[in-house]
Every structure is written in C-alpha cells, then in structure tokens.
C-alpha positions in Angstrom: 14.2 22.9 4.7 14.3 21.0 1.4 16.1 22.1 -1.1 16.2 20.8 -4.4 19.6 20.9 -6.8 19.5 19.0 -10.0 20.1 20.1 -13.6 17.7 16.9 -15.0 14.7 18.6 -16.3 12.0 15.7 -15.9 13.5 15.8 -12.0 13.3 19.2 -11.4 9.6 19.1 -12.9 8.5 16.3 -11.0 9.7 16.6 -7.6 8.8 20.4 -7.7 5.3 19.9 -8.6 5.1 16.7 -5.9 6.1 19.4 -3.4 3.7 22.0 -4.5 1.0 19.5 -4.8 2.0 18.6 -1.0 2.0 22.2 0.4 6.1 21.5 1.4 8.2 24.6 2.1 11.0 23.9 -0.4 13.7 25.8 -2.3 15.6 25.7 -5.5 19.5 25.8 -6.6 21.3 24.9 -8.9 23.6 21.6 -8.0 27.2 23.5 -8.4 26.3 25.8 -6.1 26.2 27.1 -1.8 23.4 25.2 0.1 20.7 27.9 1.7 21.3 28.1 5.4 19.1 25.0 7.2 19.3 23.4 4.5 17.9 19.6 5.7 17.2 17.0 3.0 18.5 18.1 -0.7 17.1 16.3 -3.5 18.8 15.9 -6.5 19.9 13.6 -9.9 22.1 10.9 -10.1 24.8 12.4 -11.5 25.2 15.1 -8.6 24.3 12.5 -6.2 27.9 12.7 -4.8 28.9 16.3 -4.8 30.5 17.7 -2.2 28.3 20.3 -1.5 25.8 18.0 -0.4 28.5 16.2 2.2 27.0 16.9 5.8 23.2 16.9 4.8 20.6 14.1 3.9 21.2 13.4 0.0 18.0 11.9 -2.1 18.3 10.6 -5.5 15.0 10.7 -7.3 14.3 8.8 -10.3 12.0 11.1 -12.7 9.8 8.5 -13.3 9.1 8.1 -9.8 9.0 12.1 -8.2 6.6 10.7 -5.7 8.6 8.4 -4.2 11.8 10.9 -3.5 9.5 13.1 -2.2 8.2 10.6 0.5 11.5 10.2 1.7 12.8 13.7 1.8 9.2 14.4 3.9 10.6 11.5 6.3 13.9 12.6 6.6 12.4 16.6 7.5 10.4 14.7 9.8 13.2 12.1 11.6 11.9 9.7 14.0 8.4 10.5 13.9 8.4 10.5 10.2 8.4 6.6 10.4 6.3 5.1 7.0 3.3 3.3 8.5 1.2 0.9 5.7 -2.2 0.7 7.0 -4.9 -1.7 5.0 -8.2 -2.5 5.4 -8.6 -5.7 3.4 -11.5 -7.0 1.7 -12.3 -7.7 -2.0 -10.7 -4.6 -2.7 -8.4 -3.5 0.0 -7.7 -0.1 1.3 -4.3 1.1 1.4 -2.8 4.5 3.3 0.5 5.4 3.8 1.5 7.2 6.3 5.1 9.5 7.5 4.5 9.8 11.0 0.7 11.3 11.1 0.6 12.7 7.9 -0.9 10.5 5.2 1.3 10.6 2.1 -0.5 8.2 0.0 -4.1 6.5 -0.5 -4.9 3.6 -2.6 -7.9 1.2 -3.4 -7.2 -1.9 -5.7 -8.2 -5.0 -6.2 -7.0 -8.0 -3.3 -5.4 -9.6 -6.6 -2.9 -6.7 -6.8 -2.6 -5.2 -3.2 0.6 -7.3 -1.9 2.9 -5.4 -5.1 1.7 -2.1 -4.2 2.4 -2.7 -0.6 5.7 -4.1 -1.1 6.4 -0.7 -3.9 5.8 1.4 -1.1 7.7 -0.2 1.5 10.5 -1.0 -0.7 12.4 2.3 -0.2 11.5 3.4 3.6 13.3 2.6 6.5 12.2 -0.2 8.7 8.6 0.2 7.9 5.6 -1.4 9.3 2.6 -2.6 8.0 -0.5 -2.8 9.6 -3.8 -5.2 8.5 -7.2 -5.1 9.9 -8.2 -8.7 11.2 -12.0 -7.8 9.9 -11.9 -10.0 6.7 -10.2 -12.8 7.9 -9.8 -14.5 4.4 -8.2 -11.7 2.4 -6.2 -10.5 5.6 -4.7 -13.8 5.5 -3.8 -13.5 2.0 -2.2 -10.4 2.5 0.0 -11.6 5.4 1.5 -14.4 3.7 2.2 -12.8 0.6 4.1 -10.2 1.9 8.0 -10.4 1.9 10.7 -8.7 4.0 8.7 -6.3 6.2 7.1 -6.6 9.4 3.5 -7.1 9.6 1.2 -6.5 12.6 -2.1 -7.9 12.5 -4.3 -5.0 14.3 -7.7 -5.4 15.6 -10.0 -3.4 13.8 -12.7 -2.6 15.7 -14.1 1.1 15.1 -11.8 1.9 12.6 -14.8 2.3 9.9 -15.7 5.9 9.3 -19.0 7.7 9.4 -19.3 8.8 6.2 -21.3 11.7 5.3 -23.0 13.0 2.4 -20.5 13.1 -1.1 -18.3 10.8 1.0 -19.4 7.1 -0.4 -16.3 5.3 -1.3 -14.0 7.1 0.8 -15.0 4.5 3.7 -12.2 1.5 3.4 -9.5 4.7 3.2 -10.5 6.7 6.1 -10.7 3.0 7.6 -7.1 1.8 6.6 -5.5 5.6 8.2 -7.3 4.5 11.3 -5.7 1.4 11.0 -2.1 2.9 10.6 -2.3 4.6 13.9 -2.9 1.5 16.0 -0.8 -1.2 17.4 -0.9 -4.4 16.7 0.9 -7.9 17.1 3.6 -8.8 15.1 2.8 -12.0 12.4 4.7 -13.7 9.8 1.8 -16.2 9.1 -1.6 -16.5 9.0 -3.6 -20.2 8.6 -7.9 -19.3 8.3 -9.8 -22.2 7.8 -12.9 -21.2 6.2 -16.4 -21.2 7.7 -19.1 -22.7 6.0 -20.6 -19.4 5.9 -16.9 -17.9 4.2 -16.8 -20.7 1.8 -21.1 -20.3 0.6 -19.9 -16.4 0.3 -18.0 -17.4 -2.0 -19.6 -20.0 -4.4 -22.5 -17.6 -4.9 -20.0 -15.0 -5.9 -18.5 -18.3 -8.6 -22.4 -18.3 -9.2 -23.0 -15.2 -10.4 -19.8 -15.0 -12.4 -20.8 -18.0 -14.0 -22.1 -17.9 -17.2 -24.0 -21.0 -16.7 -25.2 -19.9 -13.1 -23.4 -22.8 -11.8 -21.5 -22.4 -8.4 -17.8 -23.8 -7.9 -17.4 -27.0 -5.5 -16.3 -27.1 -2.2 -12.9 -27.9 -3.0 -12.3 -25.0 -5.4 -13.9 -22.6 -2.6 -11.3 -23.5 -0.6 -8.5 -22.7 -2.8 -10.0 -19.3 -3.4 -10.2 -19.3 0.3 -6.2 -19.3 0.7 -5.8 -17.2 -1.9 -4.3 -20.0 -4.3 -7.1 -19.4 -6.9 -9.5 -16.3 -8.0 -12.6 -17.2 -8.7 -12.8 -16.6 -12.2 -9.3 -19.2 -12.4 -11.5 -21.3 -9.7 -14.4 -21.3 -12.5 -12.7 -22.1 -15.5 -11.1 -25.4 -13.7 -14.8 -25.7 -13.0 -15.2 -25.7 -16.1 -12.9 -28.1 -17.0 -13.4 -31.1 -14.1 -15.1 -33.8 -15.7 -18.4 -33.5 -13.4 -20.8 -30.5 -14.1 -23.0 -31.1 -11.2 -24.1 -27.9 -9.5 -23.2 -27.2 -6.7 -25.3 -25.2 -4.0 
C-alpha cells in the first residue's frame, strides 16, 4: 500500500490528486504518527524525509512542484522488479513519447524532435536503471535522438507493426499508441548512430526549407545535410541561407 505522511499542503494536494487521477489504492496519515499495517512506499516532505517511522519501508520525497514524478516512483517501488521505467519513442518530426512502469503506461507525450531529448532525459533522470527504446523507422530523427541522449541506455528497436489501426475519433493518437508498442520490445543496445542521408532524405527536406521560405527558395545541399544530423533546424538552416553570399535556388 502507499501511504502518504506529510504536513506540506501543496504535497499533500498534489500527490493525492496524482493518485486519484491514477485510480492507486492509497492512504493518508499524518507524518508523526503509526504506519497502517502493509504499509509499502510512504511518500512524504522533505523535512520528514528522515523520521523514524518511516525506517524499514521505501521513503519518497516529492517535490510539490513535481507530484507526478514522486508518484511514478512510489507506483515502481509497489510494483518492484517489474515496475522497471521503459521510455518508448517513435521518432519523426514530432516524436512520440510513452513511459512505461512495467506494463502500465504512466506518461504520454508528443513534442517537437527539437525538444524530445530534455523530456526524455526529465523522465529518466529519477528512475532506476531505465531504458529507452527508439523505433529505427525515421532513420534521421532516430539518429538525432540517440546521440543526444546522455547517461542512459538506449536500444534501437525495429519497428515494424508497431503503428496502430486507428479508428474513428482516434487521429493523432497514432505515434503514442506506436511509441507503447515500442516500449514492450527488445532491441539492441547503441551509443551511436552515423545516417548518411539519401538523396531522397536530403530532397525531403529542402522542399520542407522551400515551403518555409519566404522567397520559395530551397536550402543547398550542404545545409540539408546539417539538418540531416541534426546540427541545424531548418528554419536556422534557412536564415544562413539567407545569409551565404549566393542566392541561387536550389531544386
């Protein structure tokens, strides 16, 4: 059982609506006093974060700007072994991102490739020995993703018939129902990941420069291959267009 012990207001608040929002069996006390019988994970403030009480059980500190995250861990502490944290992603121009505590999917994000690596590490950050777990579908942004992440294994997992059949009221849902599927599949371990472009990859993406350009003017090949590391976006790739002495069009 969880139980949560804390006299901090905007903890209390937090972590008990977390729960409820979650479904979780839980229970309250107050931090001075006798721990319920089965009593698993308590949750608490930092300032009881030592008590006595709390001795022979698994102790989490939650912050109360971040309920969520204390509640993650208290769910994969209930759960022990099985309740490993699992990233799953399904990159692209805006990758999907679930996490999961052993089967149950505790978060779900979609956000642009730009900003996917932070919210990746965020939820890794706190979990023990967690895995991550990237679709080899879109080579280019998988790629990306690989080598910007830090300090937590990755495994590059093949992707096939991880995409959804999505019914109708379900449009959008696709790349999250794809990155749970993800999750749940092995895959090989990777540090690194060198693409070089196809000439089919790179044209992708010098008519995306074109239609972001106000001119209608695509980047060169050069630029297209920076975006194709992920060393440029195209809107920076543009406006060093921009600026390059020629302003021959490219096709």
């Amino acid at each position: 059982m969880i139980v949560v012990a804390t006299s901090d207001f905007e903890v209390y608040h937090g972590v008990v609506n977390e729960l409820r929002d979650r479904g979780t069996e839980f229970t309250t006390v107050e931090p001075d006093a006798e721990l319920p019988e089965h009593t698993e994970v308590v949750v608490t403030d930092s300032d009881h974060a030592d008590a006595d009480a709390f001795a022979d059980v698994t102790t989490i500190v939650a912050d109360p700007d971040t309920p969520r995250r204390a509640v993650d861990q208290a769910l994969t502490a209930v759960r022990g072994d099985g309740g490993r944290t699992i990233i799953g992603v399904d990159p692209g121009r805006k990758p999907g991102i679930a996490v999961l505590a052993g089967e149950m999917v505790v978060a779900a994000f979609q956000v642009p490739l730009s900003d996917a690596a932070d919210v990746i590490q965020r939820e890794a950050a706190d979990a023990a020995s967690p895995i991550v777990r990237i679709g080899d579908g879109s080579r280019l942004q998988g790629a990306k993703l690989v080598n910007d992440l830090e300090d937590v294994t990755v495994e590059l997992v093949d992707e096939t018939g991880t995409s959804p059949y999505l019914g109708t009221g379900s449009r959008g849902m696709g790349d999250i129902l794809a990155a749970v599927n993800i999750a749940r599949l092995e895959g090989e371990v990777v540090e690194t990941r060198e693409i070089e472009p196809t000439t089919g990859e790179l044209q992708v993406i010098k008519d995306r420069s074109r239609e972001q350009s106000e001119k209608n003017r695509a980047i060169d090949e050069v630029l297209a291959r920076r975006v194709a590391a992920g060393e440029l976006t195209v809107a920076e790739a543009l406006a060093e267009h921009q600026r390059s002495p020629s302003d021959s069009e490219e096709t």
